[in-house]
Short mmCIF file of the C-alpha atoms (twelve columns), coordinates in Angstrom:
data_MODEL
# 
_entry.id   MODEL 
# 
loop_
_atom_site.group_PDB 
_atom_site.id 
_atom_site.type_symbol 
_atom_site.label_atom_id 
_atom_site.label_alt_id 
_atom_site.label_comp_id 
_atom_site.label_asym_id 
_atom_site.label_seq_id 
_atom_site.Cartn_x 
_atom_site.Cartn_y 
_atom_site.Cartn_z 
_atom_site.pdbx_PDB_model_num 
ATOM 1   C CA . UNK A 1   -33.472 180.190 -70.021 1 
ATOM 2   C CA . UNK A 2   -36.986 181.157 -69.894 1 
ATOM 3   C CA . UNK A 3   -36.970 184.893 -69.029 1 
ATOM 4   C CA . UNK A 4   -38.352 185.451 -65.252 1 
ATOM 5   C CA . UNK A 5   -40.396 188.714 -66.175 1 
ATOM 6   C CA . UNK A 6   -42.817 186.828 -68.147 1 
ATOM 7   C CA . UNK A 7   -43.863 183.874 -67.067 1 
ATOM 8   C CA . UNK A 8   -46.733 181.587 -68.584 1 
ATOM 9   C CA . UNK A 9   -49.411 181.921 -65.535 1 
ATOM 10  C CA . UNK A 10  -51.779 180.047 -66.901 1 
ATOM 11  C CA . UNK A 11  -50.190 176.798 -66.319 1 
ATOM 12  C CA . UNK A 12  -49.549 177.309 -62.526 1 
ATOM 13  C CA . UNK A 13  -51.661 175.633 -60.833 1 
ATOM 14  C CA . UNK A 14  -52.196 175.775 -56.704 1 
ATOM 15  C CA . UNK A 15  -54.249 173.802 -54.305 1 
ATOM 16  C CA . UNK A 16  -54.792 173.435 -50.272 1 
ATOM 17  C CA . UNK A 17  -53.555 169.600 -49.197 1 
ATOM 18  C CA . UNK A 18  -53.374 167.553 -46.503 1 
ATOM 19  C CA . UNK A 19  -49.730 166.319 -46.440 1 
ATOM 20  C CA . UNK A 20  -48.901 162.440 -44.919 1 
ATOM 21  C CA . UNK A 21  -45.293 161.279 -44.470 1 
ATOM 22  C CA . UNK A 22  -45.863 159.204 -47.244 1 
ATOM 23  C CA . UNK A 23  -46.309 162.248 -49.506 1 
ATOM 24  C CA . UNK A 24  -43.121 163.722 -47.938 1 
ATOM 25  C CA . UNK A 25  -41.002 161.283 -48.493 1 
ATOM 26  C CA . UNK A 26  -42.180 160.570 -52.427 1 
ATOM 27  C CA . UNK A 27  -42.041 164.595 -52.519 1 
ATOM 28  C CA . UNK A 28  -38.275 164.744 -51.140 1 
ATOM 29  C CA . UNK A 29  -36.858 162.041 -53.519 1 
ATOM 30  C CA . UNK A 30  -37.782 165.100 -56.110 1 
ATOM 31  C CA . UNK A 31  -35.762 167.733 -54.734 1 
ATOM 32  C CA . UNK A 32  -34.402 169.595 -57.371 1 
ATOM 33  C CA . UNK A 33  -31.684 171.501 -54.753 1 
ATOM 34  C CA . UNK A 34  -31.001 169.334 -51.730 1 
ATOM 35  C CA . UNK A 35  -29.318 171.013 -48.470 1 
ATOM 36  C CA . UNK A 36  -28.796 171.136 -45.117 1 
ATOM 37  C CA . UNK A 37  -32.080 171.225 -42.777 1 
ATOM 38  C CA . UNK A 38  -31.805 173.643 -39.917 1 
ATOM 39  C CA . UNK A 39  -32.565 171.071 -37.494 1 
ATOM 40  C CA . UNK A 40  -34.146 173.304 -34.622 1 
ATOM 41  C CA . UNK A 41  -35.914 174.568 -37.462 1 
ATOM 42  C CA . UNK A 42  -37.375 171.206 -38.565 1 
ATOM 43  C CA . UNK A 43  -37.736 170.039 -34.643 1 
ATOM 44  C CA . UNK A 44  -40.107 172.964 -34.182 1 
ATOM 45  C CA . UNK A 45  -42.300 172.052 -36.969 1 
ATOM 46  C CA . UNK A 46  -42.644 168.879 -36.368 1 
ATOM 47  C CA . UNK A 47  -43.332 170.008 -32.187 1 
ATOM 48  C CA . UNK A 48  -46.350 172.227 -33.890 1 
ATOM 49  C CA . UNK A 49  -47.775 169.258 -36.426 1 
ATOM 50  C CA . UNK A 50  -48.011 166.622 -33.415 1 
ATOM 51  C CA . UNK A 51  -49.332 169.493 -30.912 1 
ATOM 52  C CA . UNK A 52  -51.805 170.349 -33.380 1 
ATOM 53  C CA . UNK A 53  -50.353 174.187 -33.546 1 
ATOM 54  C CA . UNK A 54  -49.360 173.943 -37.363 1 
ATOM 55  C CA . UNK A 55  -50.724 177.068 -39.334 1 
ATOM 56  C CA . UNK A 56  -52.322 176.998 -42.729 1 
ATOM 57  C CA . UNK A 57  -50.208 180.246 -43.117 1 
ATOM 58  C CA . UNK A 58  -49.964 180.514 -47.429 1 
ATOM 59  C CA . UNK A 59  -45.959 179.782 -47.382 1 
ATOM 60  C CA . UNK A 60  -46.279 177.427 -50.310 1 
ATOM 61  C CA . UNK A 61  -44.629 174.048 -50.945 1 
ATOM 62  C CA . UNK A 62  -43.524 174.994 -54.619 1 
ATOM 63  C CA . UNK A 63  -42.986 172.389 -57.616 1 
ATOM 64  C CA . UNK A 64  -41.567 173.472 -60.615 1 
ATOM 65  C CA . UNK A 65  -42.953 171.970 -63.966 1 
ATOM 66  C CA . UNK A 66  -41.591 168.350 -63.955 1 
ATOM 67  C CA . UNK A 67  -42.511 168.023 -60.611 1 
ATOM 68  C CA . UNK A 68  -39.688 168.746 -58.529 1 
ATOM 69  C CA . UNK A 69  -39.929 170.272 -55.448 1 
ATOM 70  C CA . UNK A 70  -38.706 173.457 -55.270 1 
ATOM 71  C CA . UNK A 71  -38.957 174.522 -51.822 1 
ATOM 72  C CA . UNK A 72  -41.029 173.026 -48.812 1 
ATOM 73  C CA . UNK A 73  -37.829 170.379 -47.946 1 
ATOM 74  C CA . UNK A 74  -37.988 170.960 -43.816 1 
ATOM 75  C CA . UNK A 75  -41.244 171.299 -43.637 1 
ATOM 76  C CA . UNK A 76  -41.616 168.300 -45.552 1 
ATOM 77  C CA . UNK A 77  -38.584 166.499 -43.474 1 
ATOM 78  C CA . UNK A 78  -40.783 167.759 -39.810 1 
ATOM 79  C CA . UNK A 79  -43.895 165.920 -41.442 1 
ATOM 80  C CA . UNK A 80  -41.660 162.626 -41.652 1 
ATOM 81  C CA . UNK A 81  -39.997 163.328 -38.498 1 
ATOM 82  C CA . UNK A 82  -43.849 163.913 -36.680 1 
ATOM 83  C CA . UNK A 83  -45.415 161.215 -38.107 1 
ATOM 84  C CA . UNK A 84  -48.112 163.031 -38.714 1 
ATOM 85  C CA . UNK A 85  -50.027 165.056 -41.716 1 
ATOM 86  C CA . UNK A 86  -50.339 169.050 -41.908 1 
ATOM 87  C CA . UNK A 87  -52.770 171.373 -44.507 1 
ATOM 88  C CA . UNK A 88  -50.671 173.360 -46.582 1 
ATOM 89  C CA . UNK A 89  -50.568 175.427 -49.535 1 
ATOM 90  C CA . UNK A 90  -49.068 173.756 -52.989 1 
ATOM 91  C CA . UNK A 91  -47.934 175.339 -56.109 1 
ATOM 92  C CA . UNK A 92  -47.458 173.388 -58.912 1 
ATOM 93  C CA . UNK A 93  -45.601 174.124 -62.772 1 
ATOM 94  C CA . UNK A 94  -43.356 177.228 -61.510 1 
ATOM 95  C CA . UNK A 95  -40.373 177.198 -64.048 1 
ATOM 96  C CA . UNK A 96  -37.032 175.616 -62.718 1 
ATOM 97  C CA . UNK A 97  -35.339 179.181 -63.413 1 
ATOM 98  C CA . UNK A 98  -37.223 180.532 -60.530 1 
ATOM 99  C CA . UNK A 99  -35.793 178.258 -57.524 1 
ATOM 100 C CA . UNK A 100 -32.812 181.054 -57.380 1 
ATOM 101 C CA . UNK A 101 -35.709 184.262 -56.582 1 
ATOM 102 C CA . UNK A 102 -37.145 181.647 -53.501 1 
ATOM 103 C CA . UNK A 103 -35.662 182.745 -49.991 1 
ATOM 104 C CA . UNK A 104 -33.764 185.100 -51.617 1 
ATOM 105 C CA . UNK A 105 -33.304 187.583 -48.861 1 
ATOM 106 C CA . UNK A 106 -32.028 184.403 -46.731 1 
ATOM 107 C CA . UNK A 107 -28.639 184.761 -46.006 1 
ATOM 108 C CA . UNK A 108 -26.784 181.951 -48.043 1 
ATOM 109 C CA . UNK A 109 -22.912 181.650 -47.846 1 
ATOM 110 C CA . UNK A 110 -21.092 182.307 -51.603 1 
ATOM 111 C CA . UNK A 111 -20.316 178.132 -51.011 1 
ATOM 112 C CA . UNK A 112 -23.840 177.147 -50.860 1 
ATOM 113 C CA . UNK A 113 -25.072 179.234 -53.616 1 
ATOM 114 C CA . UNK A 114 -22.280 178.290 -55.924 1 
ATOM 115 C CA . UNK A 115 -23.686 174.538 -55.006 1 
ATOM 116 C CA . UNK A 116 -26.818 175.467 -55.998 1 
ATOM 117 C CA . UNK A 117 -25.799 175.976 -58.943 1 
ATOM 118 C CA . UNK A 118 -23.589 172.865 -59.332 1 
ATOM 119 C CA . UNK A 119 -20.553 174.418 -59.484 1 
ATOM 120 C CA . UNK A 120 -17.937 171.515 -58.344 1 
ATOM 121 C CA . UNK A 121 -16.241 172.052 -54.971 1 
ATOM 122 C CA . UNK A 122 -18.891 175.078 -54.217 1 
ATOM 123 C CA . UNK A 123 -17.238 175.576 -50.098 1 
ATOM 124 C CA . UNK A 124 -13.535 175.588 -51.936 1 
ATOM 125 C CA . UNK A 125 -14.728 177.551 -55.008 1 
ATOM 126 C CA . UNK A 126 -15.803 180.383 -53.113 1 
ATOM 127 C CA . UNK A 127 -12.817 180.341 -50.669 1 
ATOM 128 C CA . UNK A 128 -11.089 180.963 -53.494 1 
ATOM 129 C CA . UNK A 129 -13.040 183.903 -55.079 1 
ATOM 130 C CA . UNK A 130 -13.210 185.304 -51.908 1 
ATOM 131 C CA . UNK A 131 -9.246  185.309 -51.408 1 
ATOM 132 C CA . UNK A 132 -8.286  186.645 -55.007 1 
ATOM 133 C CA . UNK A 133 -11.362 189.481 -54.524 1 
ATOM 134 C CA . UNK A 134 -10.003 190.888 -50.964 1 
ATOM 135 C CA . UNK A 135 -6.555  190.970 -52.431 1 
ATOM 136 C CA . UNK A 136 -6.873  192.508 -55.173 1 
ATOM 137 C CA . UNK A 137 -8.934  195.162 -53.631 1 
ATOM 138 C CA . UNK A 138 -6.800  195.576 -50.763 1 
ATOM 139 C CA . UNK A 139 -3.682  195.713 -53.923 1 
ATOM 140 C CA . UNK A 140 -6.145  198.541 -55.459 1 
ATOM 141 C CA . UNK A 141 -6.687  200.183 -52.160 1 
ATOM 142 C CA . UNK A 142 -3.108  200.208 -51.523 1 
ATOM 143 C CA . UNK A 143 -1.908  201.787 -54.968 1 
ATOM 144 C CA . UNK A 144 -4.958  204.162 -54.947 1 
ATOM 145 C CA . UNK A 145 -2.942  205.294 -51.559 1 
ATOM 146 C CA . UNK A 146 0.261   206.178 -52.783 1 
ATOM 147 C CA . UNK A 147 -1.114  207.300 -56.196 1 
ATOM 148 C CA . UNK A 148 -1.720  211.125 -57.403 1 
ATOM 149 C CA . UNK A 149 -5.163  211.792 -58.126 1 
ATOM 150 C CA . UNK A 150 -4.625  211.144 -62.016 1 
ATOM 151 C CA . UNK A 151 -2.970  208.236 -61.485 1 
ATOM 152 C CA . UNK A 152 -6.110  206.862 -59.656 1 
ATOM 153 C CA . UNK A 153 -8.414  208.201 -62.476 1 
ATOM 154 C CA . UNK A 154 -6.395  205.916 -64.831 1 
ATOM 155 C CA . UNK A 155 -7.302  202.953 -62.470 1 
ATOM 156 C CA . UNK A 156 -10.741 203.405 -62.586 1 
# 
């Protein structure tokens, strides 16, 4: 895995675009990491596109260096669902490795990240972490209480 800190730079490329559904729907069959559109989400965007109230705002849609989009899917999905075009911001040959750093303050249940990352049965996976985790800290918890202090030192 190319190493995130250093990045080549000079091959990223960016550009200001007017999007059409056609674009949208070539762009989507590219998704690198499909999943679920927030659809109030996508309903507003596409309520600001046909209105006219759609920002040029700098929130990117990002490809990564083969060409698959990164991120940009309900904005994309809003354009199809408007029927109309909207200006936008595109950034093209970010490495693949990045797509984990995007929306990364997002909330994103263990399930869908383990998805992300093709884990099979991702929801079921992490069900399953999450079960063995809480009981073996509530196990640790519950030793560490009946345990003299050096006992518990051992533990650690």
């Amino acid at each position: 895995m190319t190493p995130l800190s250093s990045p080549d730079i000079t091959s990223i490329r960016w550009r200001i675009a007017d999007v059409q559904p056609a674009d949208a729907q070539r762009w989507l069959g590219t998704l690198r990491h499909p999943r679920p559109v927030r659809p109030s989400l996508m309903r507003a965007y596409a309520r600001d596109m046909i209105t006219g109230h759609w920002q040029l705002n700098g929130m990117p849609l990002i490809f990564d260096r083969d060409g698959r989009l990164l991120d940009g899917q309900t904005r994309l999905e809003a354009c199809i669902a408007a029927v109309t075009g909207f200006r936008t911001l595109i950034v093209e040959n970010i490495e693949p490795e990045a797509f984990v750093t995007i929306d990364n303050t997002r909330h994103r249940a263990l399930g869908a990240i383990l998805g992300l990352r093709r884990e099979t049965g991702g929801a079921i996976l992490a069900s399953t972490l999450i079960f063995v985790w809480q009981y073996y800290w509530v196990q640790s918890f519950e030793r560490i209480r009946v345990c003299a202090p050096e006992r518990v030192r051992r533990l650690g």
